[in-house]
C-alpha positions in Angstrom: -1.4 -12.0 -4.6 -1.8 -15.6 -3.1 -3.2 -18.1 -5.2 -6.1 -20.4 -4.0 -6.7 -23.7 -5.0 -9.2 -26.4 -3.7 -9.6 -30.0 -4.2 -12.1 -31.3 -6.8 -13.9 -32.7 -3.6 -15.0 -29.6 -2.0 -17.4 -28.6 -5.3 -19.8 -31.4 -4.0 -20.3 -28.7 -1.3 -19.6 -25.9 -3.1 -20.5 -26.0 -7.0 -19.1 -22.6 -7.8 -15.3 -23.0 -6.4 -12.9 -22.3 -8.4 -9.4 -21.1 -8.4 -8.8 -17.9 -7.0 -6.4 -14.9 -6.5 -7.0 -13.5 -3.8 -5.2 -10.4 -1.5 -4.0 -11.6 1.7 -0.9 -11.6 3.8 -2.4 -14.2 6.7 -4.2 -17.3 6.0 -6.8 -16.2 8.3 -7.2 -13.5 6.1 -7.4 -15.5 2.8 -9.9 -17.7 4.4 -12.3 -14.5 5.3 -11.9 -13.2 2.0 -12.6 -17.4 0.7 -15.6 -17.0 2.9 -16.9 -13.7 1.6 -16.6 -15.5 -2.1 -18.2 -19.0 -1.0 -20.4 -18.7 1.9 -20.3 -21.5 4.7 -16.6 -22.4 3.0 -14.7 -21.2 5.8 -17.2 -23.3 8.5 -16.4 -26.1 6.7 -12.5 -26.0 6.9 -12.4 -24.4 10.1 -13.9 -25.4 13.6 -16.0 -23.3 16.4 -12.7 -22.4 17.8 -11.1 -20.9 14.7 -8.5 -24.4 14.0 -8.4 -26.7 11.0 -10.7 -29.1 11.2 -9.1 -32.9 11.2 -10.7 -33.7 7.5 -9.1 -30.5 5.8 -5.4 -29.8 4.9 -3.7 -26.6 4.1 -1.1 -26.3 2.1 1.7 -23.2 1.2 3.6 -23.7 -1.4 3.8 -27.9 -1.3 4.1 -28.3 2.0 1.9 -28.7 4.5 1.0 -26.7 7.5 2.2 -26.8 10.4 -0.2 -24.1 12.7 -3.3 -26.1 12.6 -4.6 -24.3 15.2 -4.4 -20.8 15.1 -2.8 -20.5 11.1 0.2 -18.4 11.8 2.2 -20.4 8.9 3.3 -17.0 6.5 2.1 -17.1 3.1 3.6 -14.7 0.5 2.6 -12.8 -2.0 3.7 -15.2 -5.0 2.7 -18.6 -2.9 0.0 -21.0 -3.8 -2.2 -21.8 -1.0 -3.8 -25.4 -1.7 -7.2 -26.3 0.5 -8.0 -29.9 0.1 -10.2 -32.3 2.4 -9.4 -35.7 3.5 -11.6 -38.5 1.5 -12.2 -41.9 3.2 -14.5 -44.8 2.0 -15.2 -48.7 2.8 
């Protein structure tokens, strides 16, 4: 099963994240089964047309990726699927 991971920043939204395994074979999938777990997550990292929003990052196994829109990037059973949002400040 996938592993998910989240960046410390998301638990200002959502106190109870944590890591998670989590049985998926699309990262649409993952992120309804995230969602089911931590309501309103999934609103957060995704936009009204189902895409990445522009302050979140996903990514498989180290790298980063590349389907923003419609998440087709493969995840596999053993990968580790790392959600992180962007942090800015002045």
């Amino acid at each position: 099963m996938p592993t998910v991971r989240f960046t410390y920043a998301l638990k200002r939204f959502f106190p109870t994240l944590r890591e998670m395994e989590i049985q998926a074979a699309t990262l649409p999938e993952l992120l309804d089964e995230v969602e089911a777990a931590f309501p309103g997550l999934k609103n957060y990292v995704l936009d009204e047309r189902g895409s990445l929003r522009k302050h979140v990052n996903i990514f498989v196994n180290g790298s980063l990726i590349a389907d923003r829109e419609k998440l087709s990037d493969p995840i596999g059973e053993d990968c580790e699927v790392f959600i992180m949002q962007a942090l800015s400040g002045g």
